[in-house]
matplotlib code that plots the C-alpha trace (Angstrom):
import matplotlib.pyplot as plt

x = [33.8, 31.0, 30.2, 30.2, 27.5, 25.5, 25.9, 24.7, 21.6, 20.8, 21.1, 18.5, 16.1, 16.0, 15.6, 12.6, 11.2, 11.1, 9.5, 7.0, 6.4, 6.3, 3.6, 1.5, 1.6, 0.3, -2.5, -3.2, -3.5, -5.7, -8.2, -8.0, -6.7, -3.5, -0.5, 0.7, -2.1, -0.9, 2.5, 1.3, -1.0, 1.3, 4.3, 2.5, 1.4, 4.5, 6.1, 2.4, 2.1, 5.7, 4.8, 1.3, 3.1, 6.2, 6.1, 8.0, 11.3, 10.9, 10.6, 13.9, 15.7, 14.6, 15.3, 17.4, 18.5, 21.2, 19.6, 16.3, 18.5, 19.7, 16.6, 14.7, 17.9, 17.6, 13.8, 14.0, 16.5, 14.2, 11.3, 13.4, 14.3, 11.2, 9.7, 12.3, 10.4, 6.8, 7.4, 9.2, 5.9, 3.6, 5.0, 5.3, 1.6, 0.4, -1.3, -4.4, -8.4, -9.6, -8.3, -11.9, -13.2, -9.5, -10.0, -13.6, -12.8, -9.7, -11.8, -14.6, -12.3, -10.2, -12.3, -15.1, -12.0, -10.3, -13.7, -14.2, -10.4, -11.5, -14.8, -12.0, -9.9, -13.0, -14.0, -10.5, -10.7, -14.3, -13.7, -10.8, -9.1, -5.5, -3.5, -4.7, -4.5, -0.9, 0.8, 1.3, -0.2, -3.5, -3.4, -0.7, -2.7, -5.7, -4.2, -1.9, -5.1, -7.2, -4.3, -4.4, -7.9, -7.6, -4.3, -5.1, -2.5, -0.9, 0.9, -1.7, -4.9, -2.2, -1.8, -5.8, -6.4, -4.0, -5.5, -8.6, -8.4, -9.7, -6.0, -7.9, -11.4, -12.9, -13.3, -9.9, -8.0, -9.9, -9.2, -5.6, -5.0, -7.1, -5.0, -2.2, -3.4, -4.4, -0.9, 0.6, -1.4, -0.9, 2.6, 2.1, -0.2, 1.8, 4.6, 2.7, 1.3, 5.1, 5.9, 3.3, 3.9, 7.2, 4.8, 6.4, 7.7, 11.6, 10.6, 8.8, 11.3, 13.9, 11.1, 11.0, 15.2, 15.1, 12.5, 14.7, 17.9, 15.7, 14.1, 17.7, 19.4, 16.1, 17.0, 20.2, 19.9, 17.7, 20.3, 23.3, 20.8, 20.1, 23.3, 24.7, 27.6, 24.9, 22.7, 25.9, 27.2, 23.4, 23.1, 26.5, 26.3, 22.8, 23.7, 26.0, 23.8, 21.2, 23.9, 24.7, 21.0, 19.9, 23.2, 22.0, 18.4, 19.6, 21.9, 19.3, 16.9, 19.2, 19.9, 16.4, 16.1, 19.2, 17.3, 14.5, 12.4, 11.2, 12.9, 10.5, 10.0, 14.1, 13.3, 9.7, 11.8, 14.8, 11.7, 10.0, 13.2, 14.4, 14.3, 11.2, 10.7, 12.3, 15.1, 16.0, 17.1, 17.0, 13.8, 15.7, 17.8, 14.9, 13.0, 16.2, 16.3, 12.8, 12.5, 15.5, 13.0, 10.0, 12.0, 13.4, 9.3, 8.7, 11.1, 9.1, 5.9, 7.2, 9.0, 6.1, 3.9, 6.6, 6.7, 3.3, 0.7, 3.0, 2.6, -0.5, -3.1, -4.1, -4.8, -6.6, -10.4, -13.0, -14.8, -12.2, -11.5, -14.8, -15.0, -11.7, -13.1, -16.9, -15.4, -12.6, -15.5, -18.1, -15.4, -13.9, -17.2, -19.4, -16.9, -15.5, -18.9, -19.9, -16.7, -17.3, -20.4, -20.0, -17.0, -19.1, -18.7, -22.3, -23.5, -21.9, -18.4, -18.9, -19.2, -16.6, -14.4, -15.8, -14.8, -10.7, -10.4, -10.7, -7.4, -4.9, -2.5, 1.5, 0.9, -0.9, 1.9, 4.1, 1.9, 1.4, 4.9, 6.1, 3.0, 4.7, 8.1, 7.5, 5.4, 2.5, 0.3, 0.6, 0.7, -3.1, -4.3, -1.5, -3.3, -6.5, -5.6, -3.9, -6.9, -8.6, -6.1, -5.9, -10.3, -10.8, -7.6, -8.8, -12.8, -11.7, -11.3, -14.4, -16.7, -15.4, -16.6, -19.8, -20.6, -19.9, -21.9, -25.2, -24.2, -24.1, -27.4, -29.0, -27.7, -29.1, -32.2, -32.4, -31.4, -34.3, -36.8, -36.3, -36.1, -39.4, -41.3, -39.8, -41.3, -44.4, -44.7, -44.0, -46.7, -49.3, -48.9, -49.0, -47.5, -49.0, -47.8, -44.9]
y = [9.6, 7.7, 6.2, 10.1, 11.0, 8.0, 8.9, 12.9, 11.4, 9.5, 12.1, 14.4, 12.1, 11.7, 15.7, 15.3, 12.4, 14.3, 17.5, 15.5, 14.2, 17.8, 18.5, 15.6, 16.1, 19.8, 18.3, 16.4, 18.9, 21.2, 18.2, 17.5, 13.9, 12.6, 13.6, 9.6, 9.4, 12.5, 11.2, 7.7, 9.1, 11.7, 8.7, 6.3, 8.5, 9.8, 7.1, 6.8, 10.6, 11.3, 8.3, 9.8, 13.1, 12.3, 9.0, 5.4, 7.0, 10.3, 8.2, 5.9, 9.4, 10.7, 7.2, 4.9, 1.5, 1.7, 4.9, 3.5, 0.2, 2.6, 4.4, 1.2, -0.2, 2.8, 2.6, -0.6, 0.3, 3.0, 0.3, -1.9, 1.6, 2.6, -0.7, -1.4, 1.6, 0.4, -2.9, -1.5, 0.7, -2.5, -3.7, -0.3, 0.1, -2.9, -1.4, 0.5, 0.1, -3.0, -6.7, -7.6, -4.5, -4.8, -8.6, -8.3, -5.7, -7.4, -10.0, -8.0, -6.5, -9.3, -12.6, -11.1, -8.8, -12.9, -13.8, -10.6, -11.9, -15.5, -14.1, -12.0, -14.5, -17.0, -14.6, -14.1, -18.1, -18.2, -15.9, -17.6, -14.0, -15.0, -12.2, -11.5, -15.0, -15.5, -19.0, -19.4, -22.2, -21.6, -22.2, -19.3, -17.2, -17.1, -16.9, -13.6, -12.2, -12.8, -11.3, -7.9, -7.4, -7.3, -4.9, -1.8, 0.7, 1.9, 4.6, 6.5, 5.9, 7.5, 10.6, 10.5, 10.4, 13.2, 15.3, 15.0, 15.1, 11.6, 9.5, 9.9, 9.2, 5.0, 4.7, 6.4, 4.5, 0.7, 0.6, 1.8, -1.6, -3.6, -2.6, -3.4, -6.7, -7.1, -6.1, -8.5, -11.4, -10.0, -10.6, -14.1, -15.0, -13.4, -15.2, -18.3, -17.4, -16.8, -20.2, -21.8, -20.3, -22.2, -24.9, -28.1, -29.4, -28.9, -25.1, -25.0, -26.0, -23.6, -21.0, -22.5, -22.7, -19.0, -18.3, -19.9, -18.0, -15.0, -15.7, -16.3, -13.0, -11.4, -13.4, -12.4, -8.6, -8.5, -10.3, -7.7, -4.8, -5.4, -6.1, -3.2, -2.1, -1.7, 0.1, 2.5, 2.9, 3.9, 6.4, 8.0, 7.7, 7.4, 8.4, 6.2, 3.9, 4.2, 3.9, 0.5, -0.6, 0.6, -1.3, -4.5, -4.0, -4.0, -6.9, -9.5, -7.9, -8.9, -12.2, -12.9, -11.8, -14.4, -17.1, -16.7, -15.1, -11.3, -8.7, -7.6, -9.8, -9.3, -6.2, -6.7, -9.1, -6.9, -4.3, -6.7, -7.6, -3.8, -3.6, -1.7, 0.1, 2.4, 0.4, 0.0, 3.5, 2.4, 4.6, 7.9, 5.4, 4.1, 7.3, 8.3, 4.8, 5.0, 8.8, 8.2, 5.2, 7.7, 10.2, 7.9, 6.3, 8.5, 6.9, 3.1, 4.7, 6.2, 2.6, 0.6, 3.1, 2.4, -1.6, -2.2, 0.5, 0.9, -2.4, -3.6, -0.9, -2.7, -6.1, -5.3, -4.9, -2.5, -5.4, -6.5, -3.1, -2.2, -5.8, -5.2, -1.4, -2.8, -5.8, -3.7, -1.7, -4.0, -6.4, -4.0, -2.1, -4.7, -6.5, -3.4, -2.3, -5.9, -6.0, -2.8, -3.7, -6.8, -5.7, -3.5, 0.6, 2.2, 2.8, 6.2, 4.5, 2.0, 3.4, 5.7, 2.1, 0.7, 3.6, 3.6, 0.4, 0.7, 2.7, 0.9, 3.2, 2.7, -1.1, -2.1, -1.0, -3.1, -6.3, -6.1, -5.6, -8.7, -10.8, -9.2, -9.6, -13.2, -14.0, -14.7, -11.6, -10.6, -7.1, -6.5, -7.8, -5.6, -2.3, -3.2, -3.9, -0.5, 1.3, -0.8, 0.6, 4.4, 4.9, 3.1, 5.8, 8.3, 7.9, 7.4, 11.5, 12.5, 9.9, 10.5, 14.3, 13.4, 11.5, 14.1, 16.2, 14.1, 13.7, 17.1, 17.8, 15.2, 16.5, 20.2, 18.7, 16.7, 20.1, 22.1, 19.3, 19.3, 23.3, 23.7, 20.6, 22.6, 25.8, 24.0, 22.9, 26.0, 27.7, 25.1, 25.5, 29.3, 32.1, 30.9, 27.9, 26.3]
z = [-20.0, -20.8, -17.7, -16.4, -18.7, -18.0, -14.5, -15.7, -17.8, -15.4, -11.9, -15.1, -15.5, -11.4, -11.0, -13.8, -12.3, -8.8, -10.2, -11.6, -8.5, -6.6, -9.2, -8.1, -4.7, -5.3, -7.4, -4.9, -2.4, -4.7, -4.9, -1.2, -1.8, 0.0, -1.9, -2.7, -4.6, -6.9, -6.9, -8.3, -10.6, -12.1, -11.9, -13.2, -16.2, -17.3, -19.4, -21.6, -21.5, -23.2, -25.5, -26.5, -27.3, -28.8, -29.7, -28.4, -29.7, -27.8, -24.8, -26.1, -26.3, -23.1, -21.5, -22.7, -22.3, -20.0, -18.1, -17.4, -16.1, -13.5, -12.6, -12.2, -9.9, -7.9, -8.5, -6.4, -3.6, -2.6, -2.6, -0.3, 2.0, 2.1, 3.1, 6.0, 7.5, 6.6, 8.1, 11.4, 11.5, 11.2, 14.6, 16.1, 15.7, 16.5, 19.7, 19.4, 20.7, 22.2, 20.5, 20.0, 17.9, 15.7, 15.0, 14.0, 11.4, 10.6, 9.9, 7.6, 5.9, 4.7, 4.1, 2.0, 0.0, -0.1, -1.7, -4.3, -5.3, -5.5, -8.0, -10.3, -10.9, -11.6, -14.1, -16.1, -16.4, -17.4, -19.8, -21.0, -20.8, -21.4, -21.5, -18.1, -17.0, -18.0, -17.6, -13.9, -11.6, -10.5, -6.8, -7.0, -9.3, -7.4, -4.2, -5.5, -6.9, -3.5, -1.8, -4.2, -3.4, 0.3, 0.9, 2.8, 2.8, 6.3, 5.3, 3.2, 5.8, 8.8, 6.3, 5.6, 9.9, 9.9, 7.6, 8.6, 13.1, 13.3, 14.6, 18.0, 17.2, 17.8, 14.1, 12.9, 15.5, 15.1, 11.3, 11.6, 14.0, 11.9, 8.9, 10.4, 11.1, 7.5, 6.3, 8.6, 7.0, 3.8, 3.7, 4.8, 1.9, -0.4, 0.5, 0.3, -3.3, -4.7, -3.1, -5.2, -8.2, -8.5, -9.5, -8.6, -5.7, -6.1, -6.9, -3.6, -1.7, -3.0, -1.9, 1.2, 1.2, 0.7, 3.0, 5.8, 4.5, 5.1, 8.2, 9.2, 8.2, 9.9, 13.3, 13.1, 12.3, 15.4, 17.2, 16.3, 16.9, 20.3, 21.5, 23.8, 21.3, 18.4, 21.4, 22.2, 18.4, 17.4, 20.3, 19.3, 15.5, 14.2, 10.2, 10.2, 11.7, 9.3, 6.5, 8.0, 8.1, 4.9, 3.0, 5.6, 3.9, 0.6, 0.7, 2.7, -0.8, -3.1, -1.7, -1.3, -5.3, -6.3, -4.5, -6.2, -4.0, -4.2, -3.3, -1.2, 1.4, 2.3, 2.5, 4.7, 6.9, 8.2, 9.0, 11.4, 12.7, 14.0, 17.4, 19.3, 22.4, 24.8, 25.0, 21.2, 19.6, 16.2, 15.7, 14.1, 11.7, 10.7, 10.3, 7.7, 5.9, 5.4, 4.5, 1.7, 0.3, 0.2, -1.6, -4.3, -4.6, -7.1, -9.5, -8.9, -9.9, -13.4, -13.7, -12.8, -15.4, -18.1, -17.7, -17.3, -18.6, -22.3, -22.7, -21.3, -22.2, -25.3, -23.6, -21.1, -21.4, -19.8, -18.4, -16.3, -15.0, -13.9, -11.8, -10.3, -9.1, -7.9, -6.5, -4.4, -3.1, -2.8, -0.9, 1.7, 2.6, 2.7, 4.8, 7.2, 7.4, 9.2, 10.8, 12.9, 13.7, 15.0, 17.0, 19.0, 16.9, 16.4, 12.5, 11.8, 12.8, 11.2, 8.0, 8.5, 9.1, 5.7, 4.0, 5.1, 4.9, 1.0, 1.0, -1.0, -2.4, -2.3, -0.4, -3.2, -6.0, -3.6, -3.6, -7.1, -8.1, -6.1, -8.2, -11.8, -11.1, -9.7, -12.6, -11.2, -12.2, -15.9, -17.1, -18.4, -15.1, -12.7, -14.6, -14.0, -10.2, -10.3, -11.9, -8.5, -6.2, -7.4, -7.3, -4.3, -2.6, -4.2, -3.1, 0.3, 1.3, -0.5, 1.0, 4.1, 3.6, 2.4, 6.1, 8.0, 5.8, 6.0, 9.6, 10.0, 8.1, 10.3, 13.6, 12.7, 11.2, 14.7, 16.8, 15.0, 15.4, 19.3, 19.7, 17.7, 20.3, 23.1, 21.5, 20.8, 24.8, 25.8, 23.9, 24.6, 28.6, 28.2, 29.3, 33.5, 32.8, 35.9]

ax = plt.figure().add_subplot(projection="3d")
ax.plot(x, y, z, "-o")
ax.set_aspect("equal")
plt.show()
């Protein structure tokens, strides 16, 4: 009986969670921004919102102990989900525009971000900010915060493109490849940084034990997948397919997790190692694992709002927030805006480049999460990265609006200039004029 009306509190506080969600999204869409962002806004805000109004107990009544273990548990298996599909994605898209205009931007719009992270983390130890600096080892600490600073987030610039007609334009279609080479590295350094925050070397080599044991189950998931019964059982039965892949997902996540390791990179892992191509129908599974993650996402933002902004508000400073936010601009569009250029795009692509490679949203969440629960990023620090993350998303659509609006200004202002010298010729030869 009282399992049954855990199970009822808990399958509540979902419906709740994904209302609130609904009404972000239409936010969102009233204020022309990608409706992720009004999900994490309104998700992240929830847990601080019921505690301004009602208190810490009317939060403890509205989610308990053993309901809010469940909502983060299933908060977390939609993570894993919906990162199988993010990480199939990464490879899927790996083609785009020409390698040389990709890698340059890649480039821009990683190292400088690398070195805006290196000059944040400098300044939480120069100021001897401690509750933002937290007890972990400092290669890991300033590698995970170099790492934070230079995510740029797939998922939301593809909805952005979309929105806005540009997936086939040079500038829409360079910084999606470039971001996908950015991801790709990402994941690499932040697998390095959780390696190093074990802090000595028996620690590193467990990471580097459960890295392998990963790597491992990756190898093999790819080698089951392709075989020509998995081929023929997919083609016949994709649900049950996707069943089979999202419970694969979850179990490689929660080994990874026992080992030591996060969660996430299990997760990451299997993604990369789903078959691609004509050949490999495992693109409708994949589709349904990853939609199922997206739909329980919500639930990760109120959790991530609950664990980190209740409890860190206090601690963090002002100071530190505004460096994270001009140091995520300054970082990317500096840096994208060199990138494009050098790789060969003319000025107004090129800013249009700087500008979406800023977009962090949902990816950074991820990256951040994986630094908290490792224990490498503290709380005060994580909300100022998320405060980063939200403005630099959320400036991306406006911005983008405001170049083609000067563009636009200056291609009528150009139009009007030529048409009055033509009238001006015309006049000036007369009306006998050839």
């Amino acid at each position: 009986m009282e399992t049954l009306r855990l199970l009822a509190h808990v399958l509540v506080v979902l419906v709740g969670i994904l209302l609130v969600a609904r009404v972000g999204r239409a936010v969102a869409r009233v204020l022309g921004q990608p409706e992720v962002v009004g999900e994490i806004g309104v998700g992240l805000l929830s847990g601080p919102a019921v505690i301004v109004l009602f208190g810490r107990p009317g939060l403890d009544a509205v989610l308990p102990g053993p309901v809010f273990g469940v909502v983060k548990l299933v908060s977390q298996a939609g993570l894993v989900l919906f990162l199988v599909g993010l990480a199939h994605r990464l490879g899927a898209e790996s083609s785009g525009p020409s390698r040389r205009g990709t890698l340059w931007v890649a480039a821009g719009a990683l190292v400088p971000p690398l070195v805006t992270g290196l000059l944040l983390a400098g300044l939480v130890i120069v100021t001897d900010d401690r509750a933002a600096r937290g007890g972990a080892p400092l290669p890991a600490f300033v590698l995970m915060v170099a790492v934070s600073m230079s995510i740029t987030a797939v998922p939301v610039m593809a909805r952005i493109l979309a929105g806005r007609g540009m997936t086939r334009s040079a500038a829409g279609r360079t910084a999606l490849a470039a971001a996908v080479v950015l991801d790709a590295v990402g994941w690499l350094l932040l697998t390095l940084a959780i390696g190093l925050g074990k802090g000595s070397p028996a620690g590193s080599l467990h990471s580097a034990r459960a890295l392998a044991f990963g790597a491992g189950c990756a190898l093999a998931v790819r080698f089951a997948l392709r075989t020509r019964i998995a081929r023929t059982a997919c083609v016949g039965a994709p649900r049950t397919a996707a069943v089979a892949l999202g419970a694969t997902a979850l179990a490689v996540a929660l080994a990874m997790e026992r080992l030591g390791m996060t969660a996430i990179l299990g997760a990451a892992l299997v993604g990369f190692a789903i078959p691609r191509g004509e050949n490999a129908p495992w693109e409708r599974p994949v589709t349904s694992v990853a939609r199922l993650g997206k739909a329980l996402a919500p639930a990760f933002f109120v959790v991530t709002g609950i664990t980190v902004l209740t409890g860190s508000f206090a601690d963090t400073s002002w100071p530190l927030i505004v460096a994270a936010v001009v140091l995520g601009c300054a970082g990317k569009g500096i840096g994208g805006y060199a990138g494009a250029r050098r790789g060969g795009l003319p000025p107004a692509a090129a800013r249009r480049v700087a500008v979406l490679m800023n977009t962090r949203g949902l990816t950074e969440l991820v990256v951040l999460q994986a630094g908290l629960s490792s224990g490498i990023l503290t709380g005060p620090l994580v909300l100022a990265l998320i405060v980063m993350a939200l403005t630099t998303t959320a400036m991306t659509g406006p911005l983008l609006g405001l170049l083609d609006r000067k563009e636009s200004h200056l291609a009528i202002g150009a139009l009007a200039v030529a048409t009055e010298a033509v009238a001006t010729e015309g006049g000036a030869r007369g009306p006998n004029a050839p």
